[in-house]
Each structure stands twice: as C-alpha cells, then as structure tokens.
Steps between C-alpha positions, in 0.01 A plus 500: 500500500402169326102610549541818330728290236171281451271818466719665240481132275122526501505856457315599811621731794515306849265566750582274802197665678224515194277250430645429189786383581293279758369364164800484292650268768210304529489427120900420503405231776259331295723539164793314738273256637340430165898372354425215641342188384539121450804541276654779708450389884780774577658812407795726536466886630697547168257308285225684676690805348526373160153374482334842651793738346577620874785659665689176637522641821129567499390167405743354791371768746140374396564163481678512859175677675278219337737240665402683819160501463532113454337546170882350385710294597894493434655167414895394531604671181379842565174433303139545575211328519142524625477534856261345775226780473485450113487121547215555744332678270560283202368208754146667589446613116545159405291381791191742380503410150506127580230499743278667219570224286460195727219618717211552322410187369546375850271808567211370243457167623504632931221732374285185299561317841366715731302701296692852595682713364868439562689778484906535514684808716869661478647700694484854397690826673344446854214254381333209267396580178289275294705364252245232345127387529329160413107530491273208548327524198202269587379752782211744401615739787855587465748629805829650338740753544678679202875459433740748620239541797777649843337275764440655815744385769211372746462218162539128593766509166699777704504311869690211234757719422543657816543107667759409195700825420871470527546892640299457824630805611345703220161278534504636850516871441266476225257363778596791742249715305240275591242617770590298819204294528561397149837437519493291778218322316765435143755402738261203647392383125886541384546206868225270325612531143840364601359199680215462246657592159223694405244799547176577516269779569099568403468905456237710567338435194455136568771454264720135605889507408748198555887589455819288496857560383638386210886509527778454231895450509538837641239484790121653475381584164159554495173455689225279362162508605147427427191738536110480507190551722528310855201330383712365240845459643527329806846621726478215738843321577353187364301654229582354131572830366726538713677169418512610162663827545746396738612222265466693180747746660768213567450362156612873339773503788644173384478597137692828595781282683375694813485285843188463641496639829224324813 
C-alpha cells in the first residue's frame, strides 16, 4: 500500500517488476543517502519524508531495508546513520584520492634515482589499473605504460595485491581461472612477496619490473613499482633499485598512516 502511495506522489504507476521502478528506487537511495553531511550526521525516516516529499511509511520501509543492507545503521533514538558498508566506502574513496596526492612526488624523485619509470597501481574490478606515471626525463629511450592501462594478472603489480588483499578468499577464486601451471607458479611469487616485501618479474620482452605495497590506515592501497629494460634495471635482492623502491614504498606508507608490513 505505502509503495503505490509513493508512485501516486510522483505521478508514476508502480511497477515492482519493471526496470523503472528498479531505477526509481535506486535514485531514492542516493537522494536518502545524500541528507546527510557534516551538519546532519543522522536522520529520521520522517525527515527523510519531509526532505524527499515521501509517503512516511515509504521512507521508513526504505530506510529500514538500507539498515539491512548495512548501508545504515540505527542508533538509540530510533535514528539513522551511515552504516559499515557506507563507511567502508567513504574509507577507500578517501584512501584513492589521497594516494594521488601524496604519491607522485615520491614517484618523481624514485624515477630520477633509478632512472625508471615508476609507476603507481590500484586495484580495479578484478585487477591494477595504472593510476599514475613518473618518466625519467633524462633517458633518450623511454619504457612507459599509459594511465588507466588494466594490468594483466600474471603483472609483478598484481602478485602485490594478491600477497596484501584483505578478501583472500576472493583473491583465490580470481586465481582459479588461471591455467594450472600458472597458478601454481602466482601462488609461489605471492610465498616470496610475503617474506620479501616485494616483486619482480622480467617479461618476454626483456622488460624488468620491481613491485612493493604501499599500505595506508585501512590496509593495502596501492602497488608501486618501477619499470625499464633489464639492461637498465637490475632485480637482484641487493640491487640499489631495489633499495630504493622498497623504501620509497614505506616512506608513502608512513605518510598514509599505513603500517609497514616485513
């Protein structure tokens, strides 16, 4: 009764099965999510109502199925506020943005010191995706990548967040798809990154990558690493580019008030 009350307000028959309604409910989520802010850090169902000119019932019905979706949360007086998902969320948007602001010039001086091109990962639906690039300028041959570049998932930046991310279960039926051979191969590297802190790998096309994790508050953030010809770019455990990586990545982490992890 109260969801065709809501349909005749805006003027539009209910359709529990059509796909818009699916969208009409999706855009009353984000109008009730959007009510808050600093100044309002919780609402009423019957503010919700006001504020959105909805049935009251509606608005409690919808505010109700958020709370159980744990995209609200109900405090002692009956209010709401946002729940653990949105705070989640609110945590890794916060996370990206920062990361983008604090890495790169940490990015341009790795890059001058071992004359590579540093390059900085996140995590996108089921891989990395290059989020920034710092080029050696000085070189007269250049090895980049673009950003926005998905990263294949046999990358030394994906083995770092396969090691580090929090849902290991996921991590391990993304790698299900993997060929055997090449699967057992990942889960080997992911053994070594954990005792090593880092990754690297030389592809096909003679190409040298070093990888290490760069963690903030909320665990792994992003993967850092530096690229260029093996000519160029040593990968040995002792090797000053690595150094440099390894300890550019902590430097970010401890800027982030992440914990550096051995």
């Amino acid at each position: 009764m109260a969801e065709a009350s809501e349909a005749a307000e805006s003027g539009e028959e209910s359709k529990p099965d059509s796909s818009g309604t699916d969208i009409r409910a999706v855009s009353r989520v984000a109008q009730i999510l959007a009510l808050f802010s600093p100044t309002r850090p919780s609402v009423t169902s019957a503010t919700v109502a006001t504020q959105l000119r909805m049935n009251r019932t509606t608005a409690y019905r919808y505010c109700m199925s958020l709370m159980a979706a744990e995209l609200l949360e109900r405090t002692d007086n009956g209010e709401f506020t946002p729940g653990k998902i949105l705070m989640q969320l609110g945590a890794f948007a916060i996370g990206r943005r920062e990361i983008l602001r604090v890495a790169p010039p940490h990015m341009r001086a790795l890059s001058t010191a071992t004359r590579a091109t540093a390059v900085l990962s996140l995590w996108g639906t089921t891989g990395p995706v290059v989020s920034a690039v710092a080029e050696d300028t000085q070189r007269d041959v250049l090895v980049t990548v673009r950003v926005g570049t998905h990263l294949h998932m046999n990358t030394a930046q994906a083995k770092i967040f396969y090691a580090y991310h929090p849902d290991q279960l996921y991590i391990g039926q993304l790698l299900a798809n993997l060929p055997q051979p090449e699967h057992q191969q990942v889960l080997s590297d992911i053994t070594d990154i954990r005792r090593n802190g880092y990754a690297t790998a030389v592809n096909k096309r003679g190409i040298a990558i070093i990888a290490a994790p760069i963690f903030d508050g909320q665990g792994l953030s992003a993967a850092l690493a530096v690229l260029s010809t093996r000519d160029v770019l040593s990968t040995h455990a002792d090797a000053v580019e690595v150094n440099a990586l390894v300890s550019t990545a902590h430097d970010i982490t401890k800027e982030m008030g992440g914990t550096r992890r051995d």
